[in-house]
C-alpha positions as protocol buffer text, in pm:
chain_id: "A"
residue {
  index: 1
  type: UNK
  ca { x: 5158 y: -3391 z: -3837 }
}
residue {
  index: 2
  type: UNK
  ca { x: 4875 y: -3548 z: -3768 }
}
residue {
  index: 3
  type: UNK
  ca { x: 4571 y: -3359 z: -3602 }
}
residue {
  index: 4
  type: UNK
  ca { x: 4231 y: -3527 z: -3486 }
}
residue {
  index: 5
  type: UNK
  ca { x: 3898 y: -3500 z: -3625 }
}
residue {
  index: 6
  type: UNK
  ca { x: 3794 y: -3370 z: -3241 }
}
residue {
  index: 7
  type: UNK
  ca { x: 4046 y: -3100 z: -3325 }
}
residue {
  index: 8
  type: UNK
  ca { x: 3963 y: -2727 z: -3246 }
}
residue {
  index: 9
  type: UNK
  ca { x: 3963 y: -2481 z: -3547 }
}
residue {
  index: 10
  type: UNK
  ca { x: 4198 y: -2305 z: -3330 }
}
residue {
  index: 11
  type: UNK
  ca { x: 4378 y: -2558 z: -3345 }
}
residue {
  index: 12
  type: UNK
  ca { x: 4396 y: -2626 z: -3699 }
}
residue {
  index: 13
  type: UNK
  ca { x: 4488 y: -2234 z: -3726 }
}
residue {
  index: 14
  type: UNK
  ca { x: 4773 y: -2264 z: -3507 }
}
residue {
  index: 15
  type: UNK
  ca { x: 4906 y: -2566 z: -3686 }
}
residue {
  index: 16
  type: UNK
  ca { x: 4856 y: -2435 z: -4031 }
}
residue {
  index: 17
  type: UNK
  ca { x: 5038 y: -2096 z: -3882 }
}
residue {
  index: 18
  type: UNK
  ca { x: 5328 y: -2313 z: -3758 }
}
residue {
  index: 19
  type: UNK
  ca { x: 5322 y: -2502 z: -4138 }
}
residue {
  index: 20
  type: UNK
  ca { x: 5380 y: -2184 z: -4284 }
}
residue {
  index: 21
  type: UNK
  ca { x: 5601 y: -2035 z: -4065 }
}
residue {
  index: 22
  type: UNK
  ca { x: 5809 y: -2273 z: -4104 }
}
residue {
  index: 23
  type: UNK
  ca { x: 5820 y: -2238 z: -4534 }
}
residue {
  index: 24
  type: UNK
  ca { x: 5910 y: -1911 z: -4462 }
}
residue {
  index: 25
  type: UNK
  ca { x: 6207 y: -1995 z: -4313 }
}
residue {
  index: 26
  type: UNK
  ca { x: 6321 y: -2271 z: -4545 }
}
residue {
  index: 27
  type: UNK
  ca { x: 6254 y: -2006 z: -4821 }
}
residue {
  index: 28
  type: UNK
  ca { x: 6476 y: -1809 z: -4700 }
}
residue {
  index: 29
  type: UNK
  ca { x: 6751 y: -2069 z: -4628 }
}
residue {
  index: 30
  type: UNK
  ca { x: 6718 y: -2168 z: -4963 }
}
residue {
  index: 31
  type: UNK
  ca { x: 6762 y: -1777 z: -5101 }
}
residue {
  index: 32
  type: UNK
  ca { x: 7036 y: -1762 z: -4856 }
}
residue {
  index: 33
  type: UNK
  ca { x: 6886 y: -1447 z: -4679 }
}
residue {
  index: 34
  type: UNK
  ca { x: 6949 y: -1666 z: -4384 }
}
residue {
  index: 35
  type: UNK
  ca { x: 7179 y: -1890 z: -4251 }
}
residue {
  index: 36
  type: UNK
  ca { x: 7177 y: -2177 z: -4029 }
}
residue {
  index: 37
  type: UNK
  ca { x: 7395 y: -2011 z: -3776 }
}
residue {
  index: 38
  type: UNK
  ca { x: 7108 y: -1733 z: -3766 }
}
residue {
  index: 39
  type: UNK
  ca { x: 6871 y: -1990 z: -3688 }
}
residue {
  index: 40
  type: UNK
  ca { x: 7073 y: -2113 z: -3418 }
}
residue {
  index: 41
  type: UNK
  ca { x: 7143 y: -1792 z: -3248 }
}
residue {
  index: 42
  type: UNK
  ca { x: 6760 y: -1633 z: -3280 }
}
residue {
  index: 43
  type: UNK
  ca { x: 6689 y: -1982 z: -3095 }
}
residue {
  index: 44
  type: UNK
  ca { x: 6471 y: -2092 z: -3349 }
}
residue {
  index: 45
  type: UNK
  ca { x: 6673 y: -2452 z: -3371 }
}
residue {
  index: 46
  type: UNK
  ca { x: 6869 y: -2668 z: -3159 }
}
residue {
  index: 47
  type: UNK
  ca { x: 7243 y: -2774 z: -3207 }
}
residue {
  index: 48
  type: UNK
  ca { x: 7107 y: -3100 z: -3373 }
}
residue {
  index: 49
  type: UNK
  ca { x: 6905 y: -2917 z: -3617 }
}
residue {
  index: 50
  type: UNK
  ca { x: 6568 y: -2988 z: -3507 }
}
residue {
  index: 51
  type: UNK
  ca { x: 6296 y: -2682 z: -3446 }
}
residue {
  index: 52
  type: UNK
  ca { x: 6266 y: -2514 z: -3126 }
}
residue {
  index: 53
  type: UNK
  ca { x: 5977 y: -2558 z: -2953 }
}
residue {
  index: 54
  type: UNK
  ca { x: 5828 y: -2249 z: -2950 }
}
residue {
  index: 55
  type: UNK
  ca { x: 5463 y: -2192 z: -3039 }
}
residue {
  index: 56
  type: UNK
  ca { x: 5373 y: -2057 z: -3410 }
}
residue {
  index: 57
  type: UNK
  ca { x: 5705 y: -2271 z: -3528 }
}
residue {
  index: 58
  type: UNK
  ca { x: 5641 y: -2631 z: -3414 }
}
residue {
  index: 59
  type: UNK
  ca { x: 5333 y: -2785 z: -3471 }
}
residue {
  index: 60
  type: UNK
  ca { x: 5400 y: -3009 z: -3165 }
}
residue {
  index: 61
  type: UNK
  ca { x: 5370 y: -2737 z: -2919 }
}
residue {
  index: 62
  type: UNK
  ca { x: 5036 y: -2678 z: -2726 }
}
residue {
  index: 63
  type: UNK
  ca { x: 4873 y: -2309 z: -2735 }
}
residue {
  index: 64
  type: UNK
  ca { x: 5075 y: -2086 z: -2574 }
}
residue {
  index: 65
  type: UNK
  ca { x: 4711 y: -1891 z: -2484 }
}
residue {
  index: 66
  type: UNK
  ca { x: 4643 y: -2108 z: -2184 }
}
residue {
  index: 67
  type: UNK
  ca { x: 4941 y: -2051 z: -2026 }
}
residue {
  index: 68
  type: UNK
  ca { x: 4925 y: -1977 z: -1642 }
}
residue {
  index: 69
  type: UNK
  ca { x: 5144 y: -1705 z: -1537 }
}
residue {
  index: 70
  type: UNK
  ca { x: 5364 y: -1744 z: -1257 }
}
residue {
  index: 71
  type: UNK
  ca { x: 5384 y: -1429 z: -1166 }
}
residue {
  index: 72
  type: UNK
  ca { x: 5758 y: -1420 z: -1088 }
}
residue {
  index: 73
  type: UNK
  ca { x: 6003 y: -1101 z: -1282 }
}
residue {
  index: 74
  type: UNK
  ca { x: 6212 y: -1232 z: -1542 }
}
residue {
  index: 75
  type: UNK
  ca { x: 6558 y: -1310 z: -1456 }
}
residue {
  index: 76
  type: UNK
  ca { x: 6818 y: -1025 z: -1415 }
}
residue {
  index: 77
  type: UNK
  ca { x: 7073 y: -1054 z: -1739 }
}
residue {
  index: 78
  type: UNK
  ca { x: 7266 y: -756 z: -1567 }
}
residue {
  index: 79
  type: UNK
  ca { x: 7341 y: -598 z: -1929 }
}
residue {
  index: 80
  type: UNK
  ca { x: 7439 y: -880 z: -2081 }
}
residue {
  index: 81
  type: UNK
  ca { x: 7390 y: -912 z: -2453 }
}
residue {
  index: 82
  type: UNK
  ca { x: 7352 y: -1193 z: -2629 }
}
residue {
  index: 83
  type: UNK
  ca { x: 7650 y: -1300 z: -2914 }
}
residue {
  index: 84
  type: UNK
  ca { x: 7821 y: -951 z: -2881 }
}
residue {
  index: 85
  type: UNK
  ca { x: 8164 y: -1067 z: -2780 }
}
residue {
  index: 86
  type: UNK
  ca { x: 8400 y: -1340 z: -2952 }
}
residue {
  index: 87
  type: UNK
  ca { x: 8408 y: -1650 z: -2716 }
}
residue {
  index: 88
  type: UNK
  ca { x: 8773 y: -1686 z: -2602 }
}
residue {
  index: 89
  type: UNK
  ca { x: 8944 y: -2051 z: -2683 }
}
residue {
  index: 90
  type: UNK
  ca { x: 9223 y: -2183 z: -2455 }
}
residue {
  index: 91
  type: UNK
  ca { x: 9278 y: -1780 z: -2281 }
}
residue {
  index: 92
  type: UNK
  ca { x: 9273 y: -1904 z: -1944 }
}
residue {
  index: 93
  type: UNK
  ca { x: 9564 y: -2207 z: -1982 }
}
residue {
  index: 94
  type: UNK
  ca { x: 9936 y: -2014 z: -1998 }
}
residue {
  index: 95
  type: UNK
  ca { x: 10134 y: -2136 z: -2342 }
}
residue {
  index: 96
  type: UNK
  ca { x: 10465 y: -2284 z: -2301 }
}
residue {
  index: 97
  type: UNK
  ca { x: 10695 y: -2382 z: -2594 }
}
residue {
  index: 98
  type: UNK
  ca { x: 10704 y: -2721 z: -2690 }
}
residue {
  index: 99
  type: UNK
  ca { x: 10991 y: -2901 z: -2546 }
}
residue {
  index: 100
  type: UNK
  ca { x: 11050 y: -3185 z: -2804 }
}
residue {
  index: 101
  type: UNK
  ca { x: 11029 y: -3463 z: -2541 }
}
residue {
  index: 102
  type: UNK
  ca { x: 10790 y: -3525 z: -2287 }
}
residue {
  index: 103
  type: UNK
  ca { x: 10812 y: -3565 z: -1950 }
}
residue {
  index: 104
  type: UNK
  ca { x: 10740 y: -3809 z: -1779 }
}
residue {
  index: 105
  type: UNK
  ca { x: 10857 y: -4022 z: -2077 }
}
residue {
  index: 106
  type: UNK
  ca { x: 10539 y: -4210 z: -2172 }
}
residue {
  index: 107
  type: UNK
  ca { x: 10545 y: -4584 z: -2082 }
}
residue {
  index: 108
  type: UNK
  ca { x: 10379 y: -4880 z: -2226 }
}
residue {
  index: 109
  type: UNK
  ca { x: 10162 y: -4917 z: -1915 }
}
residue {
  index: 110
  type: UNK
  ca { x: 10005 y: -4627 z: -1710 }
}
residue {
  index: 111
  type: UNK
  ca { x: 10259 y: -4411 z: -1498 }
}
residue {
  index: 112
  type: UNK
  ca { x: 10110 y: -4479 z: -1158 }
}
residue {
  index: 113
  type: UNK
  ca { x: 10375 y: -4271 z: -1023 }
}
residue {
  index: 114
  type: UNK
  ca { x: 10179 y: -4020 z: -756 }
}
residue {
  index: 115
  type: UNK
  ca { x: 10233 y: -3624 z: -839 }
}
residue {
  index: 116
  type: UNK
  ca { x: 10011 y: -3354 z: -607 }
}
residue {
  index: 117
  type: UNK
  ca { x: 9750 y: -3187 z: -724 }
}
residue {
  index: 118
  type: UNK
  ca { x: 9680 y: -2833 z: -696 }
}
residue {
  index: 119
  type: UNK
  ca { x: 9458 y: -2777 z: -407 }
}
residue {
  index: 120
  type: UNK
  ca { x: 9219 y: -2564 z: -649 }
}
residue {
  index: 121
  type: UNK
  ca { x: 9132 y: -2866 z: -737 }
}
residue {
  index: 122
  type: UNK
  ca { x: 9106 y: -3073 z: -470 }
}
residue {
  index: 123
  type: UNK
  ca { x: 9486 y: -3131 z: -274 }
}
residue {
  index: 124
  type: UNK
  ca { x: 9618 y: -3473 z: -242 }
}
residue {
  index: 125
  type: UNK
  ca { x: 9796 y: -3682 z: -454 }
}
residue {
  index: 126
  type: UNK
  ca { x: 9701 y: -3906 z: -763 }
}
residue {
  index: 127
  type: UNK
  ca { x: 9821 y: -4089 z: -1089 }
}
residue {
  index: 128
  type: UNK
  ca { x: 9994 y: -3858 z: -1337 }
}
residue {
  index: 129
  type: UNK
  ca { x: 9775 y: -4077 z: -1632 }
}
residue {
  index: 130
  type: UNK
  ca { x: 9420 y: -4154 z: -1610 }
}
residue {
  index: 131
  type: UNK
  ca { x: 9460 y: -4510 z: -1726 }
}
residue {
  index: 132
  type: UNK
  ca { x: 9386 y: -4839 z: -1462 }
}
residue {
  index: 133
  type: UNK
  ca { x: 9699 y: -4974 z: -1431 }
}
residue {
  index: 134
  type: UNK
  ca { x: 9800 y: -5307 z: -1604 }
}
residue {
  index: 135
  type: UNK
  ca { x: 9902 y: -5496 z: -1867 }
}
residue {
  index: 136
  type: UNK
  ca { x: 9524 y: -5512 z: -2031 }
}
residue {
  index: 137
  type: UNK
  ca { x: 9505 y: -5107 z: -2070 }
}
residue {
  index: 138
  type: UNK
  ca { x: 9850 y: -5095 z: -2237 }
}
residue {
  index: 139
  type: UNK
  ca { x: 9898 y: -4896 z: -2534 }
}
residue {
  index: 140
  type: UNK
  ca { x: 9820 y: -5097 z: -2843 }
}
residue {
  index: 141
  type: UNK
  ca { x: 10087 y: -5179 z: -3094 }
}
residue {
  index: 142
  type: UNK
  ca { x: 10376 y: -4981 z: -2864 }
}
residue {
  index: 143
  type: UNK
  ca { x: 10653 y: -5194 z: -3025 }
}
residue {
  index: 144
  type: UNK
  ca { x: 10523 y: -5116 z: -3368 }
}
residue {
  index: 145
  type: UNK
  ca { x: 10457 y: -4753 z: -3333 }
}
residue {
  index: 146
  type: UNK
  ca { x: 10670 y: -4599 z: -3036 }
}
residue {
  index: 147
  type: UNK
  ca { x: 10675 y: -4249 z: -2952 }
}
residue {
  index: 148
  type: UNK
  ca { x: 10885 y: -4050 z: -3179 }
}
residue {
  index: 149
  type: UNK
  ca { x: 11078 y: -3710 z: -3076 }
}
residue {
  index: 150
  type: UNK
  ca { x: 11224 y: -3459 z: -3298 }
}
């Protein structure tokens, strides 16, 4: 990072604080004391691996010193705590056996066919696929590789 010759030597503290912060944590990704899943919980990276940023880590953040308070009360969490419980995966949709066939039969072009939708969301009617209709958003290749049942 690159830091002005009109540069405070607060500044320059900071940024040297954030440089070695930052060792510290590769350090100990590199002893495996951490791991990157840490990181990512403790908020101290993103999902795309880049540093949070949050003051004394990233040398791209301003001072946190000057900041003005806004005097509001932080936000209720109502006892929540964070990454105590196992997320749930597909829980909410009921499982049904596969049937071996599917139904509607799938077509070469889009079933325009018009089923009703649950008024949860929304009532009505619409398409059972999602596809535009016609011959241009056809499957690719259905006469080479049709669907197969067991």
């Amino acid at each position: 990072m690159y830091l002005s010759a009109k540069a405070s030597k607060a500044r320059l503290r900071e940024a040297e604080n954030a440089r070695k912060n930052r060792l510290e944590i590769l350090a100990a990704l590199s002893h495996k004391e951490i791991t990157r899943r840490e990181l990512l919980k403790w908020g101290l990276v993103t999902a795309g691996g880049l540093i949070a940023p949050i003051h004394g880590l990233s040398p791209f953040v301003r001072s946190a010193y000057g900041a003005v308070p806004t005097g509001l009360p932080r936000s209720e969490l109502f006892g929540v705590q964070p990454f105590t419980q196992p997320m749930p995966r597909f829980d909410v949709l009921p499982r049904h056996p596969e049937p071996g066939f599917l139904n509607p039969a799938s077509t070469v072009e889009a079933n325009t066919t018009q089923q009703p939708i649950p008024a949860v969301l929304g009532g009505g009617t619409g398409p059972i696929e999602g596809r535009p209709p016609g011959p241009i958003w056809a499957h690719q290749s259905w006469d080479h590789f049709p669907p197969r049942w067991p």
